[in-house]
KOLKOL-560041 format. One line per 4 residues: for each residue x, y, z of N, C-alpha, C. Coordinates in Angstrom, 2 decimals. Example, Ala and Ser with C-alpha at 12.3 -4.5 7.8 and 13.67 -1.06 7.14 Angstrom:
2
13.19,-5.69,7.80,12.30,-4.50,7.80,13.20,-3.30,7.80; 12.85,-2.25,7.08,13.67,-1.06,7.14,12.90,0.03,7.87
! end
This chain:
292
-57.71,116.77,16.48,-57.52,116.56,17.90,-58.80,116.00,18.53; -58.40,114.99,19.37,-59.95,114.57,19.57,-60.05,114.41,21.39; -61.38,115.44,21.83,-61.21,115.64,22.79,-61.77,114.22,23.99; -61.19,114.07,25.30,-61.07,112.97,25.97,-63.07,113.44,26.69
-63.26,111.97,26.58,-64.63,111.84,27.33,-65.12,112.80,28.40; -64.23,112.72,29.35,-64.48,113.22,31.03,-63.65,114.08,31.00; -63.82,115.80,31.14,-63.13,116.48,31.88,-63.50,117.12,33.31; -62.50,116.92,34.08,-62.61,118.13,35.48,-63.10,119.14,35.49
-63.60,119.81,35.97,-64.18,121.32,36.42,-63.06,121.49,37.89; -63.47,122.55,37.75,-63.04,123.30,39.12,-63.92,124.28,39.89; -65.34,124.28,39.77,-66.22,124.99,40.13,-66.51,124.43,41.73; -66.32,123.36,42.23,-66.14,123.13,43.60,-64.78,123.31,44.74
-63.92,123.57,43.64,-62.64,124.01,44.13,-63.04,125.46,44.60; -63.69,126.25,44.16,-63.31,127.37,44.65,-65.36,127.87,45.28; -65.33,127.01,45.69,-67.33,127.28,46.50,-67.97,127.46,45.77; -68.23,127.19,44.32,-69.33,127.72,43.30,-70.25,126.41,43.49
-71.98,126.50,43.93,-72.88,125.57,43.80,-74.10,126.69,43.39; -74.71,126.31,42.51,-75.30,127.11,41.43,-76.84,126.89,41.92; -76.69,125.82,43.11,-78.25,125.61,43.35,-78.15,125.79,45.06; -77.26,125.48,45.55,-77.34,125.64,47.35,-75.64,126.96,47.67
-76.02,127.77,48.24,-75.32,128.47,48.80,-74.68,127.86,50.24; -75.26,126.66,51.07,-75.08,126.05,52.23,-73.36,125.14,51.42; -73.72,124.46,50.29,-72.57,123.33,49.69,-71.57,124.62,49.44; -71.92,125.05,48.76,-70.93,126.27,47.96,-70.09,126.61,49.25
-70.83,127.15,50.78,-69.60,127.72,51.76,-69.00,126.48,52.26; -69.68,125.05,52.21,-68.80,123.99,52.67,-67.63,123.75,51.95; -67.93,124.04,50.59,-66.89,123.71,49.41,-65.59,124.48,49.54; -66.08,125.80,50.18,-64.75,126.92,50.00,-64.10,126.73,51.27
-64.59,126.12,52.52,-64.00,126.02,53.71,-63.40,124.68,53.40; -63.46,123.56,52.60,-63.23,121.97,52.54,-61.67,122.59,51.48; -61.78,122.97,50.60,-60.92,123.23,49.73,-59.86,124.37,49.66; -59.92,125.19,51.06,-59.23,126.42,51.36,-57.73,126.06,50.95
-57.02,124.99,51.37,-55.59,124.95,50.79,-55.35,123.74,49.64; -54.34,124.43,49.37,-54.17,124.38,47.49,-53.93,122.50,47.37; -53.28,122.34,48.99,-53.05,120.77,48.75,-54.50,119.69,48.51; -55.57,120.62,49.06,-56.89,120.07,49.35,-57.11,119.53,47.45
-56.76,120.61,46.62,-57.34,120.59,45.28,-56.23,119.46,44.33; -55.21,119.68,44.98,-54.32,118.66,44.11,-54.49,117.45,44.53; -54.84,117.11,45.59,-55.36,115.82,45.84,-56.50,115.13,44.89; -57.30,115.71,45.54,-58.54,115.44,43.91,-57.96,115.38,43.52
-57.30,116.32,42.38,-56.60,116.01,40.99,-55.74,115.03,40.95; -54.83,114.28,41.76,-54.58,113.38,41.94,-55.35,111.86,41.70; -56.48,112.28,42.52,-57.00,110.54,42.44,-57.98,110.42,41.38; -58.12,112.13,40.50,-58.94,111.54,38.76,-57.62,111.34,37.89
-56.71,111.77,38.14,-55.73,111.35,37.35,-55.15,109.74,37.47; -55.67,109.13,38.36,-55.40,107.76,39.09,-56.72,107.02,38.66; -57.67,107.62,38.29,-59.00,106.99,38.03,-59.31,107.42,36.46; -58.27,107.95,35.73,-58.50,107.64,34.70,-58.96,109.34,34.06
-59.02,110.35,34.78,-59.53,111.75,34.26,-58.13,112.57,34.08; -57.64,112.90,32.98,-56.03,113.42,32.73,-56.56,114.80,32.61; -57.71,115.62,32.04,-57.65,117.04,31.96,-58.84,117.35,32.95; -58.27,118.86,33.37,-58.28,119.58,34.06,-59.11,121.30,33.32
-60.27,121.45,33.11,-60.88,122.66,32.67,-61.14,123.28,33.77; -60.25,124.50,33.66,-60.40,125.36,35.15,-60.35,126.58,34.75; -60.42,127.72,35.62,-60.79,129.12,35.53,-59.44,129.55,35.45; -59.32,130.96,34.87,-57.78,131.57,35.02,-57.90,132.12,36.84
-58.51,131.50,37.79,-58.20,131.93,39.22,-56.42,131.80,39.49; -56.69,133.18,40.31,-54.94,133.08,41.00,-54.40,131.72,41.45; -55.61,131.47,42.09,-54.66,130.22,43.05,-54.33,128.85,42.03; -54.70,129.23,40.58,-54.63,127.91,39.47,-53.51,127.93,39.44
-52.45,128.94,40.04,-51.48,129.14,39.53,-50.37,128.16,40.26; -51.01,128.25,41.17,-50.48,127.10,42.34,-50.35,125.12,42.01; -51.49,125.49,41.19,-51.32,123.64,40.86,-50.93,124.02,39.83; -50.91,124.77,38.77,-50.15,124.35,37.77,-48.17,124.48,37.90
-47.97,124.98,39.38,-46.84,125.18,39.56,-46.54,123.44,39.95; -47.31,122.76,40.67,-47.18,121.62,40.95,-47.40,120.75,39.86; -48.10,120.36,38.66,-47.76,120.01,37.76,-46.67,120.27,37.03; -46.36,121.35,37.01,-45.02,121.78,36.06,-44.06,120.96,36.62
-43.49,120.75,38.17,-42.78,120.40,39.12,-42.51,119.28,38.75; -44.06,118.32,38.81,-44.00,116.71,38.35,-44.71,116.52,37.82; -44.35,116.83,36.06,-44.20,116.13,35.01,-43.89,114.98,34.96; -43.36,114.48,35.41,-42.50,112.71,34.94,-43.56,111.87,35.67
-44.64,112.46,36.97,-45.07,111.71,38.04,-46.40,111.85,36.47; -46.78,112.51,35.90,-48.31,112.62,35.57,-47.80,113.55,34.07; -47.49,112.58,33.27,-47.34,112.95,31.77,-48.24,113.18,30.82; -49.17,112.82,31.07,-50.54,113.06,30.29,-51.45,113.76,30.67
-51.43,114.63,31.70,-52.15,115.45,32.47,-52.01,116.86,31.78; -53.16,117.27,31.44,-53.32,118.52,30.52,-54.33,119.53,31.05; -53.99,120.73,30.48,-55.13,122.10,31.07,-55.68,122.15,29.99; -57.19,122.62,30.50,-58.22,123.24,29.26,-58.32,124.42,30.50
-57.47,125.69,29.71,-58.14,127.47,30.66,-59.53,127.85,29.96; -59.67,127.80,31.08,-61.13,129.15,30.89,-60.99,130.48,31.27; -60.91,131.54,29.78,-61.19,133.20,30.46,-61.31,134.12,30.21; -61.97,135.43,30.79,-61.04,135.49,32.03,-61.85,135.13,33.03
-61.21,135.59,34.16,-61.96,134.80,35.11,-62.35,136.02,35.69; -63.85,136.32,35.76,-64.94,137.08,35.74,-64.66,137.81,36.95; -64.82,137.27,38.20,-65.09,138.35,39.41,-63.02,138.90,39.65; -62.44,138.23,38.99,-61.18,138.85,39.31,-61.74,140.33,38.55
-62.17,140.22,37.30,-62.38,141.63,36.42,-62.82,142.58,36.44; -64.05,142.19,37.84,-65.02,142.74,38.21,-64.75,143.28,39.49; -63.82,142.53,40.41,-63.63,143.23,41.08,-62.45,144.48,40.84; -61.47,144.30,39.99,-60.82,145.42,39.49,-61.35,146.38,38.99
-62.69,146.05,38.06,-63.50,147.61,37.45,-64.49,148.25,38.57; -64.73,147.70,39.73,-65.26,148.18,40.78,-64.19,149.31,41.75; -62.77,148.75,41.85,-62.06,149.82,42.55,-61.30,150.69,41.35; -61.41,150.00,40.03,-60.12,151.16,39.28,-61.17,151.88,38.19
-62.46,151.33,37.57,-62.96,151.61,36.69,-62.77,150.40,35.58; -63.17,150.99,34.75,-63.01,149.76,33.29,-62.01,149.63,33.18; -61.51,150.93,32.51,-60.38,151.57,31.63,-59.01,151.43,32.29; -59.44,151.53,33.76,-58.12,151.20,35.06,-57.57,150.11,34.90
-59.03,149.13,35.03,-59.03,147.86,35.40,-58.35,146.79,33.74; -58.44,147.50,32.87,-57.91,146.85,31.89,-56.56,147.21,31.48; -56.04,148.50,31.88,-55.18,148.70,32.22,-53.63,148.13,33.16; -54.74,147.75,34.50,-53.44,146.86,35.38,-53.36,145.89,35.03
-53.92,145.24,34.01,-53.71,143.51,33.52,-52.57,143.69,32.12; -52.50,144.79,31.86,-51.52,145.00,31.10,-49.63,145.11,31.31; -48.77,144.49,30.71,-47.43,144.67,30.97,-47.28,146.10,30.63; -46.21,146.46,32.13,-45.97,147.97,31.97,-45.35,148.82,30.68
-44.65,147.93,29.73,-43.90,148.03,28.65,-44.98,148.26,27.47; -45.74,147.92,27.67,-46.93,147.97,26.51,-47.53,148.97,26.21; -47.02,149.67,24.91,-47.80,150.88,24.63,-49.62,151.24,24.85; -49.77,150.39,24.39,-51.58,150.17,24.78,-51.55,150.72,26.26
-50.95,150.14,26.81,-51.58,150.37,28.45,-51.60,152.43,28.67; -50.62,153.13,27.93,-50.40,154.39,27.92,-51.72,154.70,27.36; -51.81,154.31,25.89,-53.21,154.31,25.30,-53.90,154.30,25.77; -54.43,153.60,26.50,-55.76,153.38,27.19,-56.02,154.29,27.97
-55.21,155.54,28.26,-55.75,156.18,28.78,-57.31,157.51,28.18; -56.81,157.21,27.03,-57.98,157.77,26.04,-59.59,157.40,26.02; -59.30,156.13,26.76,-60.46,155.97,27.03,-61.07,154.82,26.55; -62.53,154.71,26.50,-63.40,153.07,25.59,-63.34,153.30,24.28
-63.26,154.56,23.30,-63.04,154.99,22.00,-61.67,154.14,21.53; -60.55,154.20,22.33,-59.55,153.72,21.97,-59.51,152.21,22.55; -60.06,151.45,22.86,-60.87,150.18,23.38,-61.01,149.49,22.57; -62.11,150.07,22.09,-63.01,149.34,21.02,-62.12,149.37,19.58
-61.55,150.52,19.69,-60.73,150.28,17.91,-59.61,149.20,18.18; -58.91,149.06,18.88,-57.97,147.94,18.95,-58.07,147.04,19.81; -59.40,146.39,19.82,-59.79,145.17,20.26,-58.81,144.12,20.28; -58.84,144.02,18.81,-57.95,142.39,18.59,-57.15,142.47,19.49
-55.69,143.75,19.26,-54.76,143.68,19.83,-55.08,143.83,21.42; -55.94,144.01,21.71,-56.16,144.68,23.51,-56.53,143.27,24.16; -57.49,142.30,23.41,-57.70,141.15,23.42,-56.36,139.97,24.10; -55.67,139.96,22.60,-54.67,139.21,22.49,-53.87,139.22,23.47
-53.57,140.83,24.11,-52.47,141.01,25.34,-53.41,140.26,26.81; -54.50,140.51,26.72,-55.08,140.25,28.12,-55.31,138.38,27.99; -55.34,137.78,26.69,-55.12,136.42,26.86,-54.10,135.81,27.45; -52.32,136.37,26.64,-51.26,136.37,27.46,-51.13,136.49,28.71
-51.59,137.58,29.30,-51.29,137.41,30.78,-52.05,136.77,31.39; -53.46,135.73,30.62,-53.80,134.97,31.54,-53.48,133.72,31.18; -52.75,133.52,30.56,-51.31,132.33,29.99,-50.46,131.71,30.76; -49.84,133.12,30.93,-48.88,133.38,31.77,-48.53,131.92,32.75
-49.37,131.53,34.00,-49.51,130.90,34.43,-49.49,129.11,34.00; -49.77,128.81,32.41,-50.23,127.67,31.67,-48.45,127.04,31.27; -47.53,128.17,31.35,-46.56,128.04,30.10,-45.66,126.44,30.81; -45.23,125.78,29.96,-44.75,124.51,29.72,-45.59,123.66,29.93
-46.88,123.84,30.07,-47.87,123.10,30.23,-48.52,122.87,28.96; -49.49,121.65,29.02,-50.32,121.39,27.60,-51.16,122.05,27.74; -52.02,122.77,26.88,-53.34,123.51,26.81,-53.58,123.25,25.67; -54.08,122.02,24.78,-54.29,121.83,23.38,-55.86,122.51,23.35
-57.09,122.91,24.69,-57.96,123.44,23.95,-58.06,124.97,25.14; -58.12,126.40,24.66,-58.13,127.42,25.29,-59.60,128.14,25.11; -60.34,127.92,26.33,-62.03,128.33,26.25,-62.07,130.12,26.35; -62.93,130.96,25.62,-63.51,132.07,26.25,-64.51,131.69,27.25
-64.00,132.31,28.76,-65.45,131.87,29.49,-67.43,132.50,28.69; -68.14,132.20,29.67,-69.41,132.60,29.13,-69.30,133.92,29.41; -69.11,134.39,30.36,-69.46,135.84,30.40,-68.48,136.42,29.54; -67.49,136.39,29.12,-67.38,137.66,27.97,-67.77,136.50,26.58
-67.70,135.69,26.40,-68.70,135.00,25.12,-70.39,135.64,25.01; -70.75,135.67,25.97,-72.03,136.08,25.60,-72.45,137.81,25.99; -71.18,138.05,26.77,-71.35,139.53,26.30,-71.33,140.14,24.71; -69.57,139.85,24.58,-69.77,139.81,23.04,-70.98,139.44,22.24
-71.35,138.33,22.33,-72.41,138.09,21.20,-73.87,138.89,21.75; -74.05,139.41,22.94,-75.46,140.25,22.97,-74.84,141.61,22.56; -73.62,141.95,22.96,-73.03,143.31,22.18,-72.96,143.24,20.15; -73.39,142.41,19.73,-72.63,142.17,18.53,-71.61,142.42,18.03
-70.19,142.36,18.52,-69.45,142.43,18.65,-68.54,141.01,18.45; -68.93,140.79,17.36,-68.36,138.96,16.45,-66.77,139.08,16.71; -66.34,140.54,16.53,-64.93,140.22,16.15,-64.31,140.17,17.03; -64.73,140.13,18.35,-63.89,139.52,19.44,-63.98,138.14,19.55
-64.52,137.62,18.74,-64.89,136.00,19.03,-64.15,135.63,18.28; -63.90,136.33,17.23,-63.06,135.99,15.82,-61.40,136.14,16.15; -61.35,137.08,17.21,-59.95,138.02,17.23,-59.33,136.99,18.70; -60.29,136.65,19.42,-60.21,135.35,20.49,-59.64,134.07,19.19
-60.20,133.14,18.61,-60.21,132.35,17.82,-58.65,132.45,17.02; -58.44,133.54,16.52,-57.63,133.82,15.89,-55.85,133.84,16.75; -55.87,134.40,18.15,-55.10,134.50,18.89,-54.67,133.00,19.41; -55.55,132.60,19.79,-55.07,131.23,20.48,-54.61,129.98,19.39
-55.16,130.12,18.55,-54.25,129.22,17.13,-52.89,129.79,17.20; -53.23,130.93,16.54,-51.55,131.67,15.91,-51.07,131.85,17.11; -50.97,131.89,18.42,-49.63,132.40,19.64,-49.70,130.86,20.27; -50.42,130.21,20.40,-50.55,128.78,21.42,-51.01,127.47,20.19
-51.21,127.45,19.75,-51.42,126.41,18.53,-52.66,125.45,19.37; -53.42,126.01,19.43,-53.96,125.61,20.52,-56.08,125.94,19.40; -56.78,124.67,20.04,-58.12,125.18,19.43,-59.11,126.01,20.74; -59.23,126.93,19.89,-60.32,128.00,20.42,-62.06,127.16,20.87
-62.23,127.44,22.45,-63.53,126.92,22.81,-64.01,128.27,22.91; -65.03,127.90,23.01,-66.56,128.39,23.59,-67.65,128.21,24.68; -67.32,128.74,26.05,-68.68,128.61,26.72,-69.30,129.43,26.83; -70.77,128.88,26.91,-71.95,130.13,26.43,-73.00,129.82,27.52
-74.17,130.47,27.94,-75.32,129.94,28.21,-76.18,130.32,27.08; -76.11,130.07,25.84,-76.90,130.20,25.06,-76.61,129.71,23.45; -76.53,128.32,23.51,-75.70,127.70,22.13,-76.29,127.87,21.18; -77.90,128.10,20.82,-78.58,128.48,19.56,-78.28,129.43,18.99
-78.03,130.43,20.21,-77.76,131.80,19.51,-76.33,131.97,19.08; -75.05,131.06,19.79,-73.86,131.23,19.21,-73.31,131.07,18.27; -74.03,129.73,17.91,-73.18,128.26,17.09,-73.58,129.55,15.18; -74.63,129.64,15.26,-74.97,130.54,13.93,-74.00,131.65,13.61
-73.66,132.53,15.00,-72.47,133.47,14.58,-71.08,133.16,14.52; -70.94,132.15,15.21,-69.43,131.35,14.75,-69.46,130.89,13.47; -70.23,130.34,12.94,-70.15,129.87,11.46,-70.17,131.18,10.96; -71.14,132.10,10.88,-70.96,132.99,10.29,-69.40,133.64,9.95
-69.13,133.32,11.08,-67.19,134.06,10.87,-66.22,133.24,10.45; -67.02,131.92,10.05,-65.81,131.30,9.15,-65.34,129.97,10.35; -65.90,130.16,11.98,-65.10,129.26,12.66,-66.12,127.86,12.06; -65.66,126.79,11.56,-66.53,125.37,10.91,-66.47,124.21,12.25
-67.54,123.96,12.82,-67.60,123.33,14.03,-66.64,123.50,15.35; -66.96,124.64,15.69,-66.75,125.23,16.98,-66.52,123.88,17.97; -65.84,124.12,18.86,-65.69,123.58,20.12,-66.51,124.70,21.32; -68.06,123.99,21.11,-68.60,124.75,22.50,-68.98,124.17,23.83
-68.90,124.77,24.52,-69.50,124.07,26.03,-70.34,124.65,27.11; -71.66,124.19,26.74,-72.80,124.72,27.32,-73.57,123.69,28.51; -74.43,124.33,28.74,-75.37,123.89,30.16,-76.50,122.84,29.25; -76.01,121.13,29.28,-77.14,120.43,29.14,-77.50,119.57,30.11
-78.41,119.12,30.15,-79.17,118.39,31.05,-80.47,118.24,30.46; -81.07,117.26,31.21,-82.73,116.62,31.19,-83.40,117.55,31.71; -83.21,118.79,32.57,-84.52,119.68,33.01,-84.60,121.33,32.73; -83.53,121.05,31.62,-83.26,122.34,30.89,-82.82,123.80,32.27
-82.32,123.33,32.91,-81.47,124.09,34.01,-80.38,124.81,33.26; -81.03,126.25,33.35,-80.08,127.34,32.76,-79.44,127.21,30.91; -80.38,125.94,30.62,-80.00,126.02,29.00,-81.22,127.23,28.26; -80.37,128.45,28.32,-81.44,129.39,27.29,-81.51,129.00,26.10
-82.78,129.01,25.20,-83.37,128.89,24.44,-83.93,126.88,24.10; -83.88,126.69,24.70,-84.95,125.43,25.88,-83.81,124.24,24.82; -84.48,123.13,25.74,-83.50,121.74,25.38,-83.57,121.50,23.83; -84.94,121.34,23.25,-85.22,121.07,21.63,-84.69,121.91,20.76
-84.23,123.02,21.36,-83.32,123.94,20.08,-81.51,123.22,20.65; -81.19,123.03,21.39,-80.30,122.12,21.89,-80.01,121.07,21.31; -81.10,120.35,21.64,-81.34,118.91,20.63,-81.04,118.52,19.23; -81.69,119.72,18.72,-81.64,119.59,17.42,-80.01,119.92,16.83
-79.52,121.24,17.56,-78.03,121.32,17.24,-77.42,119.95,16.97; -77.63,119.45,18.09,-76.18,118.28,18.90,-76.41,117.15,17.45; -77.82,117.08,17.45,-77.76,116.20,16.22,-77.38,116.50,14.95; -77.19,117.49,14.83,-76.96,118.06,13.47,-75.43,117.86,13.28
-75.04,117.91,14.63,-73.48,117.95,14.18,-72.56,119.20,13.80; -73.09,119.99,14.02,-72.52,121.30,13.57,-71.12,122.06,14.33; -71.29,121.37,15.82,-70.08,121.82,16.74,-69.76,120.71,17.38; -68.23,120.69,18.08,-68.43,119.71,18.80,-68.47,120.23,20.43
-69.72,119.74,21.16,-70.11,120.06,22.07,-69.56,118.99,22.73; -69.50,120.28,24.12,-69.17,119.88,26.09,-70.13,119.97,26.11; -70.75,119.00,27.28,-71.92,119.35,28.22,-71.55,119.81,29.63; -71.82,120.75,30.42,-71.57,121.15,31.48,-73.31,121.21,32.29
-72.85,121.26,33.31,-74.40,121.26,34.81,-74.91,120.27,34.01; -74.36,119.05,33.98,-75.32,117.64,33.47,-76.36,117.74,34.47; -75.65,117.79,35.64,-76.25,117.04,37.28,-77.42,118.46,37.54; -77.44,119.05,37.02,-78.39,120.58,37.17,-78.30,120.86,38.67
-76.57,120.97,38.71,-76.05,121.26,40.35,-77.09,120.69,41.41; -77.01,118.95,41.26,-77.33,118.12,41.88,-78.84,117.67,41.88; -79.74,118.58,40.98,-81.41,118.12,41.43,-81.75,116.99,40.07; -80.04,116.12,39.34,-80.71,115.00,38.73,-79.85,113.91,39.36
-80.55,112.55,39.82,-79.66,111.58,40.38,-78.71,111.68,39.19; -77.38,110.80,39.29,-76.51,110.75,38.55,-76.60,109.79,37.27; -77.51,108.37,37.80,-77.51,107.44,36.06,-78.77,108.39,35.23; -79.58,109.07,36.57,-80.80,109.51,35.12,-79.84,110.68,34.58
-79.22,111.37,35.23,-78.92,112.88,34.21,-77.84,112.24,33.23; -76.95,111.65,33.45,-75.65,110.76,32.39,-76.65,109.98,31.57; -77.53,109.34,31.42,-78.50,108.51,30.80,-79.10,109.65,29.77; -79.10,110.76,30.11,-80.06,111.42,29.20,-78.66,112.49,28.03
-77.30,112.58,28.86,-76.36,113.51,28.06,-76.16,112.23,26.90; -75.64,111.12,27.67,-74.65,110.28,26.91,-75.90,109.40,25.88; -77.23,109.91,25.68,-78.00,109.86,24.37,-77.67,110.15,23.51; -77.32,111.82,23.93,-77.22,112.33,22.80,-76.02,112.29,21.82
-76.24,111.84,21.02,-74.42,110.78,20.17,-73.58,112.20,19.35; -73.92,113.58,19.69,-73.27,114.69,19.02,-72.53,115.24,20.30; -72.61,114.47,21.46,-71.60,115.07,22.70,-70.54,114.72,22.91; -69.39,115.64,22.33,-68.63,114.67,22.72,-67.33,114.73,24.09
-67.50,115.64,24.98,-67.24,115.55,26.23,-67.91,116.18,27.01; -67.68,115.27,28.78,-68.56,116.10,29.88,-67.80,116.54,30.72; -67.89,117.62,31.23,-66.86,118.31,32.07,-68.16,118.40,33.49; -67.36,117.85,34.18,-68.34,117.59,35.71,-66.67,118.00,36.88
-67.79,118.54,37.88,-66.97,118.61,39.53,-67.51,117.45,40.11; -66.45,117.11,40.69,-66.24,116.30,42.15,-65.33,116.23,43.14; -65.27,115.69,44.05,-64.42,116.32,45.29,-64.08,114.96,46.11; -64.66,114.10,45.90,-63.94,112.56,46.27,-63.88,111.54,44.89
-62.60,110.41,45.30,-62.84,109.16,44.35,-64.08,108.20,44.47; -64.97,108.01,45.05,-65.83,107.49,44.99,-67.05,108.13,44.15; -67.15,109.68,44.09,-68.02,110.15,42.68,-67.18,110.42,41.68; -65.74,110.83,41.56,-65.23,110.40,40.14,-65.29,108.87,39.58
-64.90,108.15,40.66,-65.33,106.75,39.64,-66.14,106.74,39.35; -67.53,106.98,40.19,-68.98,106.45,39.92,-69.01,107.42,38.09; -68.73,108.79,38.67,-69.22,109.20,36.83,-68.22,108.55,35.73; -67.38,107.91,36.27,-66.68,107.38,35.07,-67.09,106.22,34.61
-67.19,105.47,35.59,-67.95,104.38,34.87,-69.45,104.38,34.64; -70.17,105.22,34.99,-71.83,105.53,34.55,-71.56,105.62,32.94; -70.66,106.97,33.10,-70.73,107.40,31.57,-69.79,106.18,30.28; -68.98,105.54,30.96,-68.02,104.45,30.08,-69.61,103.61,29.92
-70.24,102.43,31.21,-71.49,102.01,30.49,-72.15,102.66,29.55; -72.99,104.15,29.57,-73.84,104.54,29.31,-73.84,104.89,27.62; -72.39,105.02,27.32,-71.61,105.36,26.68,-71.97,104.41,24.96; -71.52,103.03,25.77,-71.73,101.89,24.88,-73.47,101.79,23.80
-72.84,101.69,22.69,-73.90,101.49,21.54,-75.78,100.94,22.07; -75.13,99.67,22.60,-76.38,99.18,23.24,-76.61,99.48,24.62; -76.55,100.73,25.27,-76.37,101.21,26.29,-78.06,101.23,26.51; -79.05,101.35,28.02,-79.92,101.76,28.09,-80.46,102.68,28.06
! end
């Protein structure tokens, strides 16, 4: 399967700016209704951007109800999920507890969910399966839709891996093949330290997607351990925060991803057609062999 150049984000859809809190509340007041977001998605799908990497947020549920709708209008238009989606989780283990909170994401029919009342002892032993159910229900929302690649976000990716706790990465990996036929991603803020324990478990060039850029903005364990990966070839890497949430103009930060010849997609936000084209055609030039 070979993944498409340019994917969507949705991190401006819902006020996330990682460097100004002023853009971030413009973003969430500009994008408050759901028609605001399908529009965008509209005019990258018109400019040439068919997938869509977005969060399992409630309101995704809304455009993917509108894709489902019109199919025939936009046939090649595909989801990459990311999840779960963190502050939904967080805010549930804040009013129910952990054990609550993993609990109400469960179908009422599901023995586990009775289980769980035992506690994190009974947690931790049936991971896989406790796993697998909480992927489903954040599915749920995807079904007749394409999802040929299904990401763990970073925060439980790199929980797991500072917990050592591989076999949720494995038991993730394992779920989304066998129930969705679908390849297992990876986002991390920390690809040196991942890419080694995925091989270790047998996954052979991971699909990961981490924080690169020219000023090493939020890439832990610095750009040259980065570097050296991408060349090696070992995964096939996303680049995400090319733009290091805006403090690189756009040809220098695309000038410095689309170097590196082991990348092989960028997943960027934007919110008008005039910066989706511009990154599409930066990166289509930049792209080319004899590129500058």
């Amino acid at each position: 399967m070979t993944m498409p150049r340019l994917l969507m984000g949705d991190n401006q859809f819902f006020g996330i700016n990682h460097a100004s809190e002023e853009k971030a509340r413009s973003l969430a007041i500009r994008f408050q209704r759901i028609e605001s977001i399908i529009r965008v998605l509209e005019v990258a799908y018109a400019e040439g951007v068919r997938t869509f990497m977005c969060t399992t947020h409630e309101r995704i549920s809304e455009v993917c109800d509108y894709f489902r709708t019109n199919r025939a209008r936009y046939p090649d238009f595909q989801f990459y999920p990311c999840m779960p989606y963190a502050h939904k989780y967080a805010n549930a283990a804040t009013e129910l507890g952990m054990i609550g909170a993993l609990r109400s994401f469960l179908p009422e029919e599901n023995p586990l969910k009775a289980a769980l009342k035992g506690g994190v002892a009974v947690a931790r032993k049936d991971i896989a399966t406790l796993g697998g159910l909480l992927i489903d229900a954040e599915m749920k929302m995807f079904h007749d839709l394409p999802t040929p690649v299904i990401f763990l976000q970073n925060a439980a990716t790199d929980f797991l891996l500072g917990m050592g706790l591989d076999v949720g990465l494995l038991a993730f990996a394992n779920h989304v093949r066998e129930r969705y036929g679908a390849e297992p991603g990876f986002i991390t803020m920390n690809l040196p330290m991942l890419l080694p324990r995925l091989e270790k478990l047998g996954i052979e060039r991971p699909i990961i997607c981490a924080n690169i850029n020219k000023i090493e903005f939020r890439m832990c364990g610095g750009r040259l351990a980065y570097e050296e990966i991408i060349a090696q070839d070992r995964c096939r890497t996303i680049a995400m925060s090319v733009f290091a949430s805006g403090a690189l103009p756009a040809e220098e930060a695309l000038t410095y991803v689309c170097q590196q010849p082991g990348i092989e997609s960028i997943v960027f936000g934007a919110s008008s057609r005039a910066h989706i084209a511009q990154t599409r055609d930066l990166v289509e030039r930049l792209s080319q062999p004899n590129a500058a």
